[in-house]
C-alpha positions as CSV (number, residue, x, y, z in Angstrom):
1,X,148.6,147.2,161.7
2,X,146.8,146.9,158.3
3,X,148.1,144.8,155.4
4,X,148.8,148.5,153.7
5,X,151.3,150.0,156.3
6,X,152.9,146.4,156.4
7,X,153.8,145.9,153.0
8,X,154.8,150.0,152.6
9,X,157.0,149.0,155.3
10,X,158.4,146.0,153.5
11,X,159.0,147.9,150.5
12,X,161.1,150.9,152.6
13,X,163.3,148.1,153.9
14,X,163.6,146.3,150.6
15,X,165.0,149.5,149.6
16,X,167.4,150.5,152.0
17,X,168.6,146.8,152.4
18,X,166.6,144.4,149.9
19,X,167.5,141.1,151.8
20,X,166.5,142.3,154.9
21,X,162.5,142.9,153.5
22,X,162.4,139.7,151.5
23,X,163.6,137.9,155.1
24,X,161.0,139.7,156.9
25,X,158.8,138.9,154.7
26,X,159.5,135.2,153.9
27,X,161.9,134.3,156.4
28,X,165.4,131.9,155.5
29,X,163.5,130.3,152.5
30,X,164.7,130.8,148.5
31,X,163.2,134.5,147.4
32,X,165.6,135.6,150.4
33,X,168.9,133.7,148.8
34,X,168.1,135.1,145.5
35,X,167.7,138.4,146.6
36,X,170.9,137.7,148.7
37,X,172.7,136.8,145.7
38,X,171.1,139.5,143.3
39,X,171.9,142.0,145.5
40,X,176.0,140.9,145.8
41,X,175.9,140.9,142.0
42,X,174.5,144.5,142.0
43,X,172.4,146.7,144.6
44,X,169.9,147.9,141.7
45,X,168.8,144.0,140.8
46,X,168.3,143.2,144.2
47,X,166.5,146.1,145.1
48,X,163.8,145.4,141.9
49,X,163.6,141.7,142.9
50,X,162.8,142.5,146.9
51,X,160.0,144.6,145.4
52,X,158.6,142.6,143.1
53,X,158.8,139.5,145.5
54,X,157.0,141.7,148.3
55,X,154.5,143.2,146.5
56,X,153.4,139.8,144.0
């Protein structure tokens, strides 16, 4: 699978669930308790954090 597909992937998950790409991505490490916590606080913040953290 090409770098392309995988991160278009990522970024489908990030917005259906955002916690769920970032730990795909990155696995149990920090960007995925932020976007843990950003997304409890409100869906929309944790939704643009996933993204950017996916795509950077």
């Amino acid at each position: 699978m090409k770098e392309g597909t995988a991160t278009f992937i990522d970024i489908i998950l990030a917005i259906i669930l955002p916690p769920l790409g970032v730990f795909l991505k990155f696995g149990c490490h920090v960007e995925f308790w932020i976007c843990l916590l950003l997304t409890f606080l409100g869906y929309i913040p944790g939704i643009i954090y996933a993204i950017y953290v996916i795509t950077k």
